[in-house]
C-alpha positions as CSV (number, residue, x, y, z in Angstrom):
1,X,12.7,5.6,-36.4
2,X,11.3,6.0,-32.9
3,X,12.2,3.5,-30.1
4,X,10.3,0.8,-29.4
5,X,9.9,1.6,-25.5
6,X,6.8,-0.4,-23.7
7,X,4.7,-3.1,-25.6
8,X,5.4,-2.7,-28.7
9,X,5.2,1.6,-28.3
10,X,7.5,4.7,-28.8
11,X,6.9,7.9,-26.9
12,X,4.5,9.3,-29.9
13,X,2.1,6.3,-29.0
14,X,2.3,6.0,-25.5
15,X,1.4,9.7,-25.3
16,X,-1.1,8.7,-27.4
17,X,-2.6,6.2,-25.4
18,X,-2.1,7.6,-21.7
19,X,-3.1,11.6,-23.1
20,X,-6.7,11.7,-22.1
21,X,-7.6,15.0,-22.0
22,X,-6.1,15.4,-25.4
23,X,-7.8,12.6,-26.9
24,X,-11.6,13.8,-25.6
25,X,-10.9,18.0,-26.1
26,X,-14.5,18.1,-24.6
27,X,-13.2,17.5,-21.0
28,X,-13.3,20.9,-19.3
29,X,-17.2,20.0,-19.9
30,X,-17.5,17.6,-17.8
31,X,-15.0,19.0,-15.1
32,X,-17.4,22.3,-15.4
33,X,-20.4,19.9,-14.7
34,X,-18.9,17.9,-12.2
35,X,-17.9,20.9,-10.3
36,X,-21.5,22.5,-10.6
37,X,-23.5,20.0,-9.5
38,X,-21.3,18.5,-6.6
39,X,-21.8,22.3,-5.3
40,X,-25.5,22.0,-6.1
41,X,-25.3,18.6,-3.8
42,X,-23.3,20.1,-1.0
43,X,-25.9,22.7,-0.4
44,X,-29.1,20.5,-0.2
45,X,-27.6,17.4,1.5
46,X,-26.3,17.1,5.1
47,X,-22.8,16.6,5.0
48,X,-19.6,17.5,7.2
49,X,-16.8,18.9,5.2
50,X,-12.7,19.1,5.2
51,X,-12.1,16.5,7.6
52,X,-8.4,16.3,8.3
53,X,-7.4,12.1,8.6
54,X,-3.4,13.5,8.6
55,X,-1.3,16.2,9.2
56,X,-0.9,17.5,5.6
57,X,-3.3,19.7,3.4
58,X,-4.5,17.1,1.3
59,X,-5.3,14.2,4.1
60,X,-9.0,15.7,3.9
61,X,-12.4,14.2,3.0
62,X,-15.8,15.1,2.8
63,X,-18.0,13.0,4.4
64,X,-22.2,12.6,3.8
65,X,-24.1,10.7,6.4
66,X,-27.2,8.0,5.5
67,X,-30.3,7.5,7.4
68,X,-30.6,4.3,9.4
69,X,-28.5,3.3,12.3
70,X,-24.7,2.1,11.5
71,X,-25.1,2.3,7.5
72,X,-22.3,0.7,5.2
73,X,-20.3,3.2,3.7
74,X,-18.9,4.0,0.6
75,X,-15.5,6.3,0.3
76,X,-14.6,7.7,-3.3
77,X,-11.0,8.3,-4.5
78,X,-10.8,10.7,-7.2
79,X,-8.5,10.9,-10.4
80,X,-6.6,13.1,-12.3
81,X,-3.3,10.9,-13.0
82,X,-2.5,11.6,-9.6
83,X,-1.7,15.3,-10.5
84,X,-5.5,17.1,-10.4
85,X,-9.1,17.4,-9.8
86,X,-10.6,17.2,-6.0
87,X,-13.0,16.0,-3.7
88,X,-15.3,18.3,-3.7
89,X,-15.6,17.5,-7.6
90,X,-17.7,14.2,-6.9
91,X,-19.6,15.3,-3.8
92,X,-22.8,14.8,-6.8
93,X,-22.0,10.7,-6.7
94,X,-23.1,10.8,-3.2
95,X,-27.2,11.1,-3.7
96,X,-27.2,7.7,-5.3
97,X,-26.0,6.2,-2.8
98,X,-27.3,8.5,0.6
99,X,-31.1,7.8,-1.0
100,X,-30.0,3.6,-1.3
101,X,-29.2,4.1,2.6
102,X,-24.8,4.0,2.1
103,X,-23.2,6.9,3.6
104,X,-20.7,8.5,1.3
105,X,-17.0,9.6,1.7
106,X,-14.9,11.7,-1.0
107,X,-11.2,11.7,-0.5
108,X,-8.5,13.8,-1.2
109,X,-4.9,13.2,-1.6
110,X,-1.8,15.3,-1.9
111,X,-0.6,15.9,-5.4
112,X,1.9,15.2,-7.5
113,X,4.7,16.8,-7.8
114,X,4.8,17.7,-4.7
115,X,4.1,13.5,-3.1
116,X,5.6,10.9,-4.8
117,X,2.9,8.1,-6.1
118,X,4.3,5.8,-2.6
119,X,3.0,8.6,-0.2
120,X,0.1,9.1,-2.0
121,X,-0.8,5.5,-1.8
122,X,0.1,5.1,1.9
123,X,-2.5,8.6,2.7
124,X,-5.0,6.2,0.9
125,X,-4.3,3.7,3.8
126,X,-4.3,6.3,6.4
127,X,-7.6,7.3,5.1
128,X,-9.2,4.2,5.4
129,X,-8.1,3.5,9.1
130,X,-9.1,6.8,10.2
131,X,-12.6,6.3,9.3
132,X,-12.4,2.9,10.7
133,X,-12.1,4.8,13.8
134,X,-13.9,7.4,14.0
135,X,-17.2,5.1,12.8
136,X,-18.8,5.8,16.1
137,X,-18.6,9.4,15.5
138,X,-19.5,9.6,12.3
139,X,-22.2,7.1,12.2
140,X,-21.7,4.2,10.2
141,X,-20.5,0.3,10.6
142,X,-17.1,0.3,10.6
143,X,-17.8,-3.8,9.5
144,X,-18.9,-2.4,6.0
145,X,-16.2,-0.2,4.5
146,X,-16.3,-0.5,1.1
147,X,-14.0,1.4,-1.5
148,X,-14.5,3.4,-4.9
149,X,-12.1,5.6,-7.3
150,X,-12.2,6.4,-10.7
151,X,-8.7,6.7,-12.9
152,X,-5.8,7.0,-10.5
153,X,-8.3,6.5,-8.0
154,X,-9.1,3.5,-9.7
155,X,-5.2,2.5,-9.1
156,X,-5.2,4.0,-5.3
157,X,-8.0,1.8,-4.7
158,X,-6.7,-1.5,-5.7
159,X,-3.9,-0.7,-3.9
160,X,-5.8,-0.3,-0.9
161,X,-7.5,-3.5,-1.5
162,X,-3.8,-5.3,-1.5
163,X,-2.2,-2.8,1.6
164,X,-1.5,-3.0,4.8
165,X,-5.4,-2.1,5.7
166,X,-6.7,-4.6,3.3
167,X,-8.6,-6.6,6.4
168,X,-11.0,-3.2,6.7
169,X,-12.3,-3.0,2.7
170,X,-15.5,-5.6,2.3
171,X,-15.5,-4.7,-1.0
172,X,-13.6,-2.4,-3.9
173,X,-15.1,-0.8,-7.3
174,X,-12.2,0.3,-10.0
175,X,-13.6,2.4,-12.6
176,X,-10.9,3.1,-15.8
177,X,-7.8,2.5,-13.3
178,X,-4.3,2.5,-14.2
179,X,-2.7,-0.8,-13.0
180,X,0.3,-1.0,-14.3
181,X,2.6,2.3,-14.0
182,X,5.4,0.9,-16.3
183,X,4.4,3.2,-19.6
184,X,3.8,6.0,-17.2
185,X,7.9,6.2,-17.2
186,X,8.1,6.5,-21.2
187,X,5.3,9.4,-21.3
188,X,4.9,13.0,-20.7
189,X,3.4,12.3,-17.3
190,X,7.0,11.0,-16.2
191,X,7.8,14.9,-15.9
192,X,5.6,15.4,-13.1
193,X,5.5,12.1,-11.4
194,X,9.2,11.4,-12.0
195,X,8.6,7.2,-11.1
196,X,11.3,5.1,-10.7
197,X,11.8,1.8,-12.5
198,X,11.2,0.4,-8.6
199,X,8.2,2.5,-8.0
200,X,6.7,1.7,-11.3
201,X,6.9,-1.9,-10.3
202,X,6.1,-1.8,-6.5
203,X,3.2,0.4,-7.0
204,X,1.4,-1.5,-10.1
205,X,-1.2,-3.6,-8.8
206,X,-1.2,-5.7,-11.6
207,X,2.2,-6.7,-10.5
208,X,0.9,-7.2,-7.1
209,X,-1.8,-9.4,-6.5
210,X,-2.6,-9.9,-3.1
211,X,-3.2,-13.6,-1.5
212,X,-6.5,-12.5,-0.2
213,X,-8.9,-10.0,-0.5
214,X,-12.2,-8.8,-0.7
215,X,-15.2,-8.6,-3.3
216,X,-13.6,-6.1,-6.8
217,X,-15.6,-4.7,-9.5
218,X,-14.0,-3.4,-12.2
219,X,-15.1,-1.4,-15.2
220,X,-14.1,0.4,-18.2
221,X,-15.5,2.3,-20.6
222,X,-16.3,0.7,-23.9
223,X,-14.8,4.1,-25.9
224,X,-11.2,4.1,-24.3
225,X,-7.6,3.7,-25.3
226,X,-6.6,0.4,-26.0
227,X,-4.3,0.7,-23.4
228,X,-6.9,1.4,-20.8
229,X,-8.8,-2.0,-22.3
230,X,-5.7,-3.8,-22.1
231,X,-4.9,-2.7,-18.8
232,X,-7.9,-3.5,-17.1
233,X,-7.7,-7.1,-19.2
234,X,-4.5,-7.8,-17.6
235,X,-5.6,-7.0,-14.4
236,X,-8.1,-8.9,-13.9
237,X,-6.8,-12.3,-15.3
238,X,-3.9,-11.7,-12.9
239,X,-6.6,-11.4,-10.0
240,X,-8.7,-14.2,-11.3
241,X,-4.9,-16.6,-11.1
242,X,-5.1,-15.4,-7.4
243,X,-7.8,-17.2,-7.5
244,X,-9.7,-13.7,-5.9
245,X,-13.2,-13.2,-6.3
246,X,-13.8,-10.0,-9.2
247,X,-16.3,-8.7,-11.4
248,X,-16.1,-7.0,-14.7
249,X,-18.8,-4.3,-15.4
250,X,-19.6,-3.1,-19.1
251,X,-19.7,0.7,-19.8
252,X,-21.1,0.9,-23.3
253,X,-20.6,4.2,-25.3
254,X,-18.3,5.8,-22.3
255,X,-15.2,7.7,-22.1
256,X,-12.8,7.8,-20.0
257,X,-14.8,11.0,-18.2
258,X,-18.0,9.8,-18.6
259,X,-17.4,6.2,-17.1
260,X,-17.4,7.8,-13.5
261,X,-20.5,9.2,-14.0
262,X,-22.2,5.6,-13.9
263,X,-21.4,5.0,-10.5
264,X,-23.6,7.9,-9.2
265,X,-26.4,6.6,-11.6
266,X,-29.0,4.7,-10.0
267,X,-30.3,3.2,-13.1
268,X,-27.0,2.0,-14.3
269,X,-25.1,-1.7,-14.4
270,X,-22.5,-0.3,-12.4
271,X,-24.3,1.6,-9.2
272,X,-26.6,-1.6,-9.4
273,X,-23.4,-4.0,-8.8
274,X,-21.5,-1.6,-6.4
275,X,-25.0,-1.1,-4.8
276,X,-25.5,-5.5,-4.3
277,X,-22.0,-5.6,-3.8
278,X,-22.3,-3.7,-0.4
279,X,-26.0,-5.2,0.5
280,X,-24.6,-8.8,-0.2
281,X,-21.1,-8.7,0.8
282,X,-20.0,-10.7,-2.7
283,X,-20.4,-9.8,-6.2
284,X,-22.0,-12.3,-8.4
């Protein structure tokens, strides 16, 4: 009989639970569309691209201005467990919020293998205060920086919201993130990200709840793994304990890759909240 490794799970089942891209086969779909219309968006819309905030190849973002003087700002962190996908996948999220008057930022990251999940968290940081600086330049308030990411984006995020550049983040959106690492060790993905037991506890936000900080939205999609449910369950009642302010958005008949898509959805529960969220400062 299998192990027992991480509540209540062997290996079989925590592959099971953590193996997205085997569990919805249809995913090169949406990473096709993704790709095709963030192209499509890059072509019609103003925007300045490759922007270097550090010295290595992935400290780049794409960033797409918003009418107005000084205009909050919105910066995306993508997913892919840390390991894949890219910027220039989710330039199409940016219309939403350009025509809503929000100028848009989509970061990139270095990748796994080659940064361990600490570094990558700390070029999340350096990310943030870059654009903190270079405000003027680009055109937006630096007084309303507000923060996005979907997956491990969603994780990168939170972590930001807890870091050392907590005091610049108004206000955070987690969509599907992965807040505690622990299981992470026990699966397949523990070939590429090799974690220690240290890291896995150090860098799981649910294990890290920070004594203050800004507005959080979280959401899920209603079709995940119930690991993914769990997760963000956990999460949230340890942020709540904090006694810190955070939201829970439904995602009804989503996936784990079509729960990003919401955000860039004007019509949608969870563009509306991010959307108050940056107008009002709070969420409700």
């Amino acid at each position: 009989m299998a192990p027992v490794l991480y509540q209540g799970m062997n290996r079989a089942e925590i592959d099971h639970q953590f193996n997205l891209r085997a569990r919805w086969p249809d995913h090169p779909a949406y990473f096709t569309r993704w790709a095709r219309e963030s192209a499509q968006t890059r072509a019609r819309l103003d925007c300045r691209l490759d922007l270097a905030y550090g010295p290595s190849p992935g400290c780049r973002l794409d960033f797409f201005p918003a009418p107005g003087a000084r205009p909050p700002l919105l910066a995306f962190i993508h997913g892919g467990y840390w390991q894949s996908l890219d910027k220039s996948d989710f330039s199409a999220l940016a219309p939403a919020f350009i025509e809503a008057g929000i100028a848009f930022a989509s970061l990139n990251y270095d990748l796994a293998p080659g940064a361990r999940l600490g570094e990558i968290a700390a070029q999340t940081d350096r990310a943030l205060a870059w654009l903190h600086g270079e405000a003027a330049e680009l055109g937006f308030d630096p007084g309303r920086l507000f923060l996005a990411g979907h997956s491990a984006g969603g994780h990168l995020a939170v972590m930001a919201a807890a870091g050392q550049n907590a005091g610049l983040i108004k206000g955070t959106c987690s969509i599907s993130g992965v807040y505690d690492l622990r299981p992470l060790r026990f699966s397949y993905h523990q070939d590429v990200l090799n974690l220690t037991q240290e890291e896995a506890e150090t860098l799981s936000p649910v294990l890290r709840v920070p004594a203050q900080a800004g507005p959080l939205i979280c959401a899920v999609g209603a079709e995940e793994t119930e690991a993914f449910l769990r997760q963000q369950d956990e999460f949230v009642e340890a942020w709540r304990a904090g006694g810190l302010s955070v939201r829970t958005v439904g995602l009804p008949g989503r996936q784990h890759f079509s729960a990003v898509d919401a955000l860039g959805e004007k019509d949608h529960a969870l563009f509306q909240a991010v959307h108050a969220m940056i107008r009002d400062g709070c969420v409700a």
